[in-house]
C-alpha positions in Angstrom: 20.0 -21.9 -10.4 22.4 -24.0 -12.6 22.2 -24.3 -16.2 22.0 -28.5 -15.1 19.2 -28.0 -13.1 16.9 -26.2 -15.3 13.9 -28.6 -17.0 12.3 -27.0 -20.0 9.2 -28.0 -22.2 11.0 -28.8 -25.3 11.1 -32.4 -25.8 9.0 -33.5 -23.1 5.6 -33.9 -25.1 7.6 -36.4 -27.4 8.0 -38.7 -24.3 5.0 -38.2 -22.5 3.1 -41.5 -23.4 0.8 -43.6 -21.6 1.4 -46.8 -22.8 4.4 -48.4 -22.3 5.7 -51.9 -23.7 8.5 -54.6 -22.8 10.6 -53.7 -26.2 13.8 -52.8 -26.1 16.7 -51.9 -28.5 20.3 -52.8 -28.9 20.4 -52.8 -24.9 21.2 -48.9 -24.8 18.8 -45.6 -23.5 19.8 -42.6 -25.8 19.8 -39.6 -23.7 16.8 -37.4 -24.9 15.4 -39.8 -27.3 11.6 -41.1 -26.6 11.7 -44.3 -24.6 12.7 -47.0 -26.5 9.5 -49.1 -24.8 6.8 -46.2 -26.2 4.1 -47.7 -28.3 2.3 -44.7 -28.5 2.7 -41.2 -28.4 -0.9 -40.1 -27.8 -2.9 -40.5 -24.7 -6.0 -42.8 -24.4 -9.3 -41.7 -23.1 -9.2 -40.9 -19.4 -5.6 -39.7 -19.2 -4.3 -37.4 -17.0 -0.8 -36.4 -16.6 -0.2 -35.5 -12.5 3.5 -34.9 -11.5 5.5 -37.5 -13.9 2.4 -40.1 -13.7 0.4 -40.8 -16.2 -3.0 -41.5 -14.5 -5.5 -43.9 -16.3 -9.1 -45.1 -15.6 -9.3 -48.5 -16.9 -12.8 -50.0 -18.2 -12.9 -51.5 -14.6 -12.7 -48.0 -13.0 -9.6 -49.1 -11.1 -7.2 -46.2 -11.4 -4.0 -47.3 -13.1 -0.9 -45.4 -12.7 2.5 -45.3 -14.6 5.6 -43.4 -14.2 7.0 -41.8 -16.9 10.8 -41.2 -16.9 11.6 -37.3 -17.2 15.4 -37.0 -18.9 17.5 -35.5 -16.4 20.7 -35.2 -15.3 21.3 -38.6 -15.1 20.9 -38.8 -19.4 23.8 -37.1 -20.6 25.7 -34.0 -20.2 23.4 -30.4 -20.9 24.4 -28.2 -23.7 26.9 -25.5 -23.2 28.7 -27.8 -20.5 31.8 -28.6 -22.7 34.9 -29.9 -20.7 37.1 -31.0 -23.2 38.7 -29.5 -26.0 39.9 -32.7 -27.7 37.8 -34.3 -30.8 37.9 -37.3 -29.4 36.2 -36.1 -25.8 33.8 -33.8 -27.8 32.6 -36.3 -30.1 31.5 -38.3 -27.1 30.1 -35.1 -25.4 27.6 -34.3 -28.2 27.1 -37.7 -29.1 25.9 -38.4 -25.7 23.9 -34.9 -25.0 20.5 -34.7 -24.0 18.9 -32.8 -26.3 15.6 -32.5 -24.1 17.2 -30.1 -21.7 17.8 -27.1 -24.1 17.4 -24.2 -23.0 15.8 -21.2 -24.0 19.2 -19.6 -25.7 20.3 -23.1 -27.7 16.5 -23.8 -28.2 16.5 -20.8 -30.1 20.3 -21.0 -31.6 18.7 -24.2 -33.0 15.5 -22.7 -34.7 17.4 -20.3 -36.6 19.8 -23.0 -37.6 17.2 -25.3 -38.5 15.2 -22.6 -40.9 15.8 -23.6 -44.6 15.9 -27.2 -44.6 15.1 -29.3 -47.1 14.5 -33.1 -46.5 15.2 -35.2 -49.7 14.9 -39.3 -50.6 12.6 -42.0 -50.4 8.9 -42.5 -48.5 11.2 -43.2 -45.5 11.9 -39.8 -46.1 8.8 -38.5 -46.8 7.3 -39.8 -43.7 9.5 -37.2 -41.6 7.8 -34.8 -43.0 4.4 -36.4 -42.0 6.1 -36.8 -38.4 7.1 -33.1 -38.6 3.3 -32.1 -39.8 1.7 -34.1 -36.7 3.7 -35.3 -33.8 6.5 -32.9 -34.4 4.6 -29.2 -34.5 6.4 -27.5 -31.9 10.0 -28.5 -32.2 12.6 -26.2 -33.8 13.5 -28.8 -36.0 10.2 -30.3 -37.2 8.8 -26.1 -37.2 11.4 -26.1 -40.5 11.4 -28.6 -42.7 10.7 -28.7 -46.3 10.3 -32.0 -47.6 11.2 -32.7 -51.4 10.9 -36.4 -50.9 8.9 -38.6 -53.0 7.8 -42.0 -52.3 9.7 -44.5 -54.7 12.3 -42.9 -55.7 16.0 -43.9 -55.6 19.1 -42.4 -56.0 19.2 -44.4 -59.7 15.7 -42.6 -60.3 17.0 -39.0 -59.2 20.2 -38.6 -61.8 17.2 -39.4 -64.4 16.6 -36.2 -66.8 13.6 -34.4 -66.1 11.8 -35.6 -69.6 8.4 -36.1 -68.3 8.6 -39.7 -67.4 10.5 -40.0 -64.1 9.0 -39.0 -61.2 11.4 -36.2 -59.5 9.9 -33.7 -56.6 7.4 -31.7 -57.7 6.8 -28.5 -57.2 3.8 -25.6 -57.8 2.6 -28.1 -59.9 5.8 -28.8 -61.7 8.7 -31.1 -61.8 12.4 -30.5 -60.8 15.7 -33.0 -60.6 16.5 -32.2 -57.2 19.3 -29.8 -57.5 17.4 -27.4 -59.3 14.4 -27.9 -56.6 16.9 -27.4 -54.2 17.6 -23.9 -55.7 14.2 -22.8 -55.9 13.4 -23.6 -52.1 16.6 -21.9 -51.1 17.4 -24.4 -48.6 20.3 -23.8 -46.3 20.5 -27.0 -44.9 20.3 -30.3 -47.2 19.9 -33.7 -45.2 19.3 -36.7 -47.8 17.6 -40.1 -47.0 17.9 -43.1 -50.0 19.3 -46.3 -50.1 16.4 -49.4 -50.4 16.0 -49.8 -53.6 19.5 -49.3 -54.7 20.8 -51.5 -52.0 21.3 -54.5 -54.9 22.9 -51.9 -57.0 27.0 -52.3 -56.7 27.6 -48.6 -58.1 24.9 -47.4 -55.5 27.6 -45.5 -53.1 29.0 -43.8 -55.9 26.0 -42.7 -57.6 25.1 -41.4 -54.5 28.3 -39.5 -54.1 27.7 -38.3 -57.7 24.0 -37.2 -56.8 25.0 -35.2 -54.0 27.8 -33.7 -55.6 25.7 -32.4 -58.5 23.4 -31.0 -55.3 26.1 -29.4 -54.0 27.4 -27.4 -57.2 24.0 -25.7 -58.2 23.8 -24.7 -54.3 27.2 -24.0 -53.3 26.1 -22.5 -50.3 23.6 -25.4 -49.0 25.6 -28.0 -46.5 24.6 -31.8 -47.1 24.1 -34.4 -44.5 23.3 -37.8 -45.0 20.9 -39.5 -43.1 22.4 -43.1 -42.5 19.8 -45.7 -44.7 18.1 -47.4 -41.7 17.7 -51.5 -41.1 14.8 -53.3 -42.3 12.3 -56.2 -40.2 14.4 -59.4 -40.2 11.5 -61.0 -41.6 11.4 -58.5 -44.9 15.1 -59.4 -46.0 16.1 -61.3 -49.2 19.2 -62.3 -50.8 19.2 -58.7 -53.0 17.7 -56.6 -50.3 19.2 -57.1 -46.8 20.6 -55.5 -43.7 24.0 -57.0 -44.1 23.5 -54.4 -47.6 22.4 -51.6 -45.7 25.5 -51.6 -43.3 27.9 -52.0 -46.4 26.3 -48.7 -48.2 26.3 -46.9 -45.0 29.9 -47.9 -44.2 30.4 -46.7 -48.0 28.7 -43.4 -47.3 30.1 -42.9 -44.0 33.8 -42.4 -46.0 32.4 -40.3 -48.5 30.6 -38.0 -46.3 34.2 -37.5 -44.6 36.2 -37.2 -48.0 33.5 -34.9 -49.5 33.4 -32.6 -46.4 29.6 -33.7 -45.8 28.3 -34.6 -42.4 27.0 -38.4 -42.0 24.3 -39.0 -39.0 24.5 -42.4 -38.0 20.9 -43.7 -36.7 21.3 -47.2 -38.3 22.1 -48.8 -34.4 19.9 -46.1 -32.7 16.8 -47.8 -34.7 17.9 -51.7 -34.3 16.4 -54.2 -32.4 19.7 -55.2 -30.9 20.1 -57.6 -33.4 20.9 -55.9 -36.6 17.1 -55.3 -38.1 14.3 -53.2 -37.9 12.4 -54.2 -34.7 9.0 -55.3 -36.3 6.6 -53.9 -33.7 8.3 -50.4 -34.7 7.6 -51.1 -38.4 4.0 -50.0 -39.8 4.2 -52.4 -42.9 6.7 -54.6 -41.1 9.4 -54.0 -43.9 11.1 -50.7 -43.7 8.7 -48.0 -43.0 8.8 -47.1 -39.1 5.8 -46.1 -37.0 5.7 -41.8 -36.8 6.9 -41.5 -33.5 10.1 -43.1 -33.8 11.4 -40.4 -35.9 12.4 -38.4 -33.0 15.4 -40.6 -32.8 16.4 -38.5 -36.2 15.5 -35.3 -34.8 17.5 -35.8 -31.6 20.5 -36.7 -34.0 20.3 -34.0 -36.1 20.1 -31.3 -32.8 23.0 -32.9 -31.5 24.6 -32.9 -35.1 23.7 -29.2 -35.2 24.6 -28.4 -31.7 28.3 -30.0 -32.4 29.1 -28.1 -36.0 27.9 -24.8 -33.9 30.3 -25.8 -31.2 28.2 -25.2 -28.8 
């Protein structure tokens, strides 16, 4: 049997739901993501999963049925199928891999890449870690997360000293700037989340750069990717706080990722509603904070991030 037509587990609870909507985003279906239309990622009472059918009694006792869309072959190209040798052509193979036909081997490649990670930033941040804790146990990249985020905090408020009155991650009861916290977790892998409330701040890229480079020399050995700063409901914006912001500090970041030798995940478009904001009904508070289940759009980035740095 070919690699191709193998289907494993991994993944597949993520986009298992039984309730599905008419939403849709930027027009494009992300190989191995969770279908864009999910609302839900749970099953109601009565549910029962036969075949690829979610089968539902409805309060009339009428037996609904709705197929569910298993990522196949026809998503994207399966790891370890690499044709071209060209950057270019590779680029475009990763970025269009789907990540929920792993197999056993990169599955497990991926869980010992994944061990020692460290997610920093803001409550956008910390909520991955929530995702990880609930809708995430299982995956290899959810199974290793450490989360140092903190809920209001910016990149202004993490180059603050450590003097008792800014908030910084705590830890065993204590507080830490984040490159010594860093340290003490002894985190391989760094991916860093910020970018809200410094949007109306004009040095806010290059206190960022400075953040992260101040990260990088008390762990020399950590790698640092940045987490692209994610669009906000069209409703929420202002003049100081807006998504035309948000693409200019990613565009920002984006170069100094490359310059710095960093790596940059872009889910800014992934998580749009086509139109260059936050689709609202994917928003809990309707401003910038997304429902749990739409964070697997980062983990599928960051397997297919991993799975291109490995080569593999």
């Amino acid at each position: 049997m070919s690699r191709r037509s193998k289907l494993y587990s991994a993944g597949l609870a993520l986009v298992i739901a039984a309730n599905i909507s008419g939403t849709a985003f930027a027009g494009t279906r992300f190989p191995g993501a969770l279908p864009e239309t999910v609302d839900t990622v749970q099953w109601g009472p009565g549910a029962e999963l036969v075949g690829n059918t979610v089968k539902k009694e409805s309060t009339d006792s009428k037996s609904e049925e709705t197929s569910l869309s298993v990522p196949g072959d026809s998503q994207g190209p399966v790891a370890g199928d690499v044709m071209s040798s060209t950057t270019e052509n590779r680029s475009d193979y990763y970025r269009n891999l789907d990540v929920s036909l792993l197999d056993a081997e990169h599955l497990g490649i991926l869980g010992e890449y994944f061990k020692d990670s460290v997610i920093i930033g803001d409550s956008v941040a910390e909520n991955f870690q929530r995702y990880n804790l609930s809708t995430g146990v299982g995956d290899v990249v959810s199974d290793n997360f450490t989360s140092l985020a903190v809920a209001g905090y910016s990149i202004k408020k993490a180059l603050l000293p450590n003097d008792g009155s800014n908030i910084h991650p705590m830890i065993k009861g204590k507080r830490y700037r984040l490159p010594e916290a860093i340290s003490l977790t002894g985190a391989k892998h760094v991916y860093s989340f910020f970018g809200y409330k410094d949007l109306n701040d004009t040095e806010a890229a290059d206190n960022y750069e400075k953040l992260l480079q101040e990260i990088k020399a008390s762990n020399p050995d950590a790698d640092i990717t940045v987490i692209s700063t994610t669009y906000m409901t069209k409703a929420f914006q202002n003049e100081e706080y807006n998504n035309d912001k948000v693409r200019a500090l990613n565009e920002a970041m984006k170069q100094k990722c490359s310059d710095n030798g960093w790596g940059f995940i872009d889910v800014q478009d992934i998580m749009s509603d086509g139109e260059g904001n936050l689709p609202e009904e994917w928003s809990i508070d309707k401003q910038i904070h997304y429902n749990y289940q739409y964070y697997i759009y980062w983990v599928n980035e960051m397997k297919r991030s991993a799975l291109e740095k490995l080569g593999i």
